[in-house]
C-alpha positions as CSV (number, residue, x, y, z in Angstrom):
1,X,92.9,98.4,82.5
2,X,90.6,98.4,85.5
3,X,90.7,101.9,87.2
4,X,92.3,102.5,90.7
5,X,91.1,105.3,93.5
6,X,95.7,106.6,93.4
7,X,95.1,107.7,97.3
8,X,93.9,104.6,98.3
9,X,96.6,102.9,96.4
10,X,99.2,105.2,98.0
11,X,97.9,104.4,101.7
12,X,98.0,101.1,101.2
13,X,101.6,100.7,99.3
14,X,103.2,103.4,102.5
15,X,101.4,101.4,105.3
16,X,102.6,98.2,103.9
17,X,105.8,99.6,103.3
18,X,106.9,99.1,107.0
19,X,108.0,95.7,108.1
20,X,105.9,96.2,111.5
21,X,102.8,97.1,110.2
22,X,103.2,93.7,107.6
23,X,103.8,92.0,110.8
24,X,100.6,93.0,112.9
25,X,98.7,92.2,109.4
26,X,99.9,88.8,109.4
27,X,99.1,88.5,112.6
28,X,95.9,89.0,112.1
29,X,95.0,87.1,109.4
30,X,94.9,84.2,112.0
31,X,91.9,86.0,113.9
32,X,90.7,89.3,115.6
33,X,93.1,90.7,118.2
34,X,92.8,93.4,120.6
35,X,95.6,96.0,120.9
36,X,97.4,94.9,123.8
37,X,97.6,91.3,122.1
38,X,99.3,93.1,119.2
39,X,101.9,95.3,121.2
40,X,103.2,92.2,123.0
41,X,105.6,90.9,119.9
42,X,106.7,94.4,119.7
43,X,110.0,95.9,121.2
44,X,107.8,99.2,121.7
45,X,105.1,101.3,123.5
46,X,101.6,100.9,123.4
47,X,101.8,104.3,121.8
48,X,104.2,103.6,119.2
49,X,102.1,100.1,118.2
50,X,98.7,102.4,118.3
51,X,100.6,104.7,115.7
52,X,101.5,101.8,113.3
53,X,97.8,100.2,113.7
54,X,96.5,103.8,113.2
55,X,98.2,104.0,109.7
56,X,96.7,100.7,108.9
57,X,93.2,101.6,109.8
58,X,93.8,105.2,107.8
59,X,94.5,103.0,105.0
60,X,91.4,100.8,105.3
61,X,93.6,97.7,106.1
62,X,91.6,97.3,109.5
63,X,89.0,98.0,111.5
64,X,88.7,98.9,115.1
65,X,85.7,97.6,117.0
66,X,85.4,98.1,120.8
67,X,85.7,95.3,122.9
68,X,84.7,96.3,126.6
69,X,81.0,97.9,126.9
70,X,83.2,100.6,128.9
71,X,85.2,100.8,125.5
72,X,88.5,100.6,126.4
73,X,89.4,97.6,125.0
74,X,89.6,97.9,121.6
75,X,89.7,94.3,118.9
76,X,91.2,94.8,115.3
77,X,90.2,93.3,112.0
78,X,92.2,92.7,109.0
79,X,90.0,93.9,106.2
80,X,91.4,92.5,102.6
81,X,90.0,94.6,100.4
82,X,92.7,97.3,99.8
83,X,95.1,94.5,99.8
84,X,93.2,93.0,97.2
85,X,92.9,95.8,94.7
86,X,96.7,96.5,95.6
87,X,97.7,92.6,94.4
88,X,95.3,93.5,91.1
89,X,96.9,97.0,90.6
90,X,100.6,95.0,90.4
91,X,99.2,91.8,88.6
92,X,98.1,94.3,85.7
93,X,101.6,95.3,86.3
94,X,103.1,92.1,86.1
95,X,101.3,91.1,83.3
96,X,102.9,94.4,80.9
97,X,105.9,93.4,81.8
98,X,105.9,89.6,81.2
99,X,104.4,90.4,77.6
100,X,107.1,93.2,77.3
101,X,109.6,90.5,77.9
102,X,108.0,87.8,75.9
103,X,108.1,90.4,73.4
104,X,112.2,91.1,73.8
105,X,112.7,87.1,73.7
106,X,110.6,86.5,70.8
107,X,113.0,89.3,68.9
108,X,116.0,88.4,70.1
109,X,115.4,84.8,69.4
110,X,114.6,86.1,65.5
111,X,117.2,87.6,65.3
112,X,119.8,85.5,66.6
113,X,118.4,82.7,64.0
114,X,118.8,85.2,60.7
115,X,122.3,84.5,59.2
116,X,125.0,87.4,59.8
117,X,126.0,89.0,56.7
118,X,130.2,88.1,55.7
119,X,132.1,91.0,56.3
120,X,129.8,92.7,59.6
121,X,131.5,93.5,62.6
């Protein structure tokens, strides 16, 4: 079993856990946006959208580059790799359990093929 960092897996699983911040991802899996791009979909202040993209980039789910040489335009950038070693941490996962079950099937189907003694309630 590979070995995971359990803070970085715990940012990544809380900042995925809101429906927004899974939003503003997918969104930028179709390119670089800058912030004021993101906010627009959102029923919300800039504020409140800076907060949710702050949790992402705390989680190493994006980066922030500036934009403007002034710097007050600022571009973000989904970066995979914390998603990636998230997916690995639950295929490992998924892959305990599907043998666990196998497992249970395998049993069950034994046992349902051995005859039932006369007499067994």
């Amino acid at each position: 079993m590979v070995k995971y960092n359990p803070r970085t897996l715990d940012r990544t699983f809380a900042a995925l856990a809101d429906s927004t911040r899974r939003r503003i991802l997918a969104q930028l899996t179709r390119g670089d946006r800058c912030v004021t791009d993101l906010a627009q979909r959102y029923d919300m202040s800039l504020p409140a959208v800076s907060k949710h993209l702050r949790v992402l980039e705390k989680a190493g789910l994006l980066r922030r580059r500036r934009y403007r040489r002034d710097g007050r335009i600022h571009e973000m950038q989904l970066e995979a790799r914390p998603l990636k070693q998230a997916a690995q941490w639950v295929e490992e996962y998924r892959k305990f359990w599907e043998g666990s079950l196998d497992r249970l099937a395998a049993y069950l189907e034994k046992t349902n093929k051995q005859p039932q003694k006369k007499g067994a309630a």
